[in-house]
C-alpha positions as CSV (number, residue, x, y, z in Angstrom):
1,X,0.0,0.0,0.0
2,X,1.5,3.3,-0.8
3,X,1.6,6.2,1.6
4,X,1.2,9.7,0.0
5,X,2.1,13.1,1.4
6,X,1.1,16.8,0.2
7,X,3.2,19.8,0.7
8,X,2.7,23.2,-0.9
9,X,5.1,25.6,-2.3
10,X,5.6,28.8,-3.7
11,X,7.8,29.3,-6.9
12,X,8.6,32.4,-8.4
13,X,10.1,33.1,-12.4
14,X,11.1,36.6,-14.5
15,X,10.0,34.4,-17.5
16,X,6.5,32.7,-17.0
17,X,4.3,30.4,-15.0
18,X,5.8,27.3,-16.5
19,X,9.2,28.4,-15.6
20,X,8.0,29.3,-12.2
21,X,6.1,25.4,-11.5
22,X,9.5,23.6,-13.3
23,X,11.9,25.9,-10.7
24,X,9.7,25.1,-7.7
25,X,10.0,21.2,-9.1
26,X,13.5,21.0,-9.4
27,X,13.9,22.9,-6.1
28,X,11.8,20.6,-4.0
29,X,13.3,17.5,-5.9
30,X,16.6,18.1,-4.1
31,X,15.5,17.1,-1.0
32,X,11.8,15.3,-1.6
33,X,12.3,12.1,-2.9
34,X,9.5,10.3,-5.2
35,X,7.5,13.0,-6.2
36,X,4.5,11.8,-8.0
37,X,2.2,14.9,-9.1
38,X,2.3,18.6,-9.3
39,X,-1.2,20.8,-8.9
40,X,-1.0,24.2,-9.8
41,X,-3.2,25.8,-6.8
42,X,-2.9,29.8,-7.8
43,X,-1.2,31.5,-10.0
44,X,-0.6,35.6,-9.9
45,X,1.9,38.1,-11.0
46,X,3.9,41.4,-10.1
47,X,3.7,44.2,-12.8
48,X,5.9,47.1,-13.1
49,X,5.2,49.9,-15.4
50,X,2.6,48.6,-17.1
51,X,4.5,44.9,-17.6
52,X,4.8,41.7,-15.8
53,X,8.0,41.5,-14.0
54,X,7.5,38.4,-11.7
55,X,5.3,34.9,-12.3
56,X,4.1,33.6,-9.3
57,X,2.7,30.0,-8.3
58,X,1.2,28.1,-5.7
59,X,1.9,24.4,-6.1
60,X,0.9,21.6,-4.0
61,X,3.5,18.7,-4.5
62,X,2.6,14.7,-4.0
63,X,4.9,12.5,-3.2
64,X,5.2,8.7,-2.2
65,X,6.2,7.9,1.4
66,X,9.1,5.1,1.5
C-alpha cells in the first residue's frame, strides 16, 4: 500500500508560470524524494510599469512515502 504526502510551495520566475512550476519542481526534488504529481493551486503576478515582471505559483506537491 502506498503512503502519499502533500506539501505546498511557492515558486517564483522573470520568465513565465511554466518556468515558475519547473523551478519550484526541481527545487523541492533536491531534497523530496518520489514525487508523483504537481497541482498548480494559484497563479498571480507582479507588474511594473505597465509589464509583468515576476510569475508567481502556488503548487501543492505529492509525493510517495518510503
Amino acid at each position: 500500500m502506498a503512503v502519499l504526502k502533500v506539501i505546498e510551495v511557492l515558486a517564483n520566475s522573470d520568465k513565465s508560470w511554466e518556468d515558475a512550476t519547473k523551478n519550484a519542481i526541481q527545487k523541492a526534488s533536491k531534497s523530496v524524494n518520489n514525487i508523483k504529481s504537481v497541482y498548480v493551486n494559484e497563479q498571480s503576478a507582479t507588474v511594473n510599469n505597465g509589464e509583468i515582471d515576476n510569475y508567481r505559483v502556488n503548487l501543492k506537491i505529492t509525493f510517495e512515502i518510503d
